[in-house]
Phi, psi and omega in degrees: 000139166243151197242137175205119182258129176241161191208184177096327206296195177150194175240126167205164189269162191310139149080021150262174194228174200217142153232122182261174180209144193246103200261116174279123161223176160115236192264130170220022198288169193001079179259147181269329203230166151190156201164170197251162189223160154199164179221137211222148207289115194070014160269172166285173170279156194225097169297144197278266197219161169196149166297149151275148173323321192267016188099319151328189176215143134289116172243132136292140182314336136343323180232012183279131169095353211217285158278161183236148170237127152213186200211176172230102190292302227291331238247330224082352200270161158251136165228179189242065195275129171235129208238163189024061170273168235226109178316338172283355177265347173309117193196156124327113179226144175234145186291156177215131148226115179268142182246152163022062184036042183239122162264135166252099177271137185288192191274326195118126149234117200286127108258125214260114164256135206260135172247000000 
């Protein structure tokens, strides 16, 4: 099992920035992916941004230029910095990591943009 704590979330006004953090615990020796999701009230859920197993990074087109996924191995963590944000950015955002094709998901952290 793996455990994922997200923390950071909150209110802030347009063209403001959030750093959320994904805190990893349990078995997490060779988890392949990780990454963030968000869902926003009557949409589907979206992947953000994500590490790939090989390492790389994923952005929806949407959020290129204006946020980064990095991560803290020694830490566990993931983290999200998000810049110039957007009221459309307004979401649920969730931590994800898949293992042996098993997804784990974190609790969720509400983030809210003001315009």
């Amino acid at each position: 099992q793996v455990q994922l704590v997200e923390s950071g979330g909150g209110l802030v006004q347009a063209g403001g920035s959030l750093r959320l953090s994904c805190a990893a615990s349990g078995s997490i020796f060779r988890i392949n992916a990780m990454g963030w999701y968000r869902q926003a009230p009557g949409k589907q859920r979206e992947l953000v941004a994500a590490f790939t197993s090989g390492g790389s990074t994923n952005y929806v087109d949407s959020v290129k230029g204006r946020f980064t996924i990095s991560r803290d191995n020694a830490k566990n963590t993931v983290y999200l910095q998000m810049n110039s944000l957007k009221p459309e950015d307004t979401a649920v955002y969730y931590c994800n990591a898949e293992k042996y094709g098993v997804y784990y998901w974190g609790q969720g952290t509400q983030v809210t943009v003001s315009s």
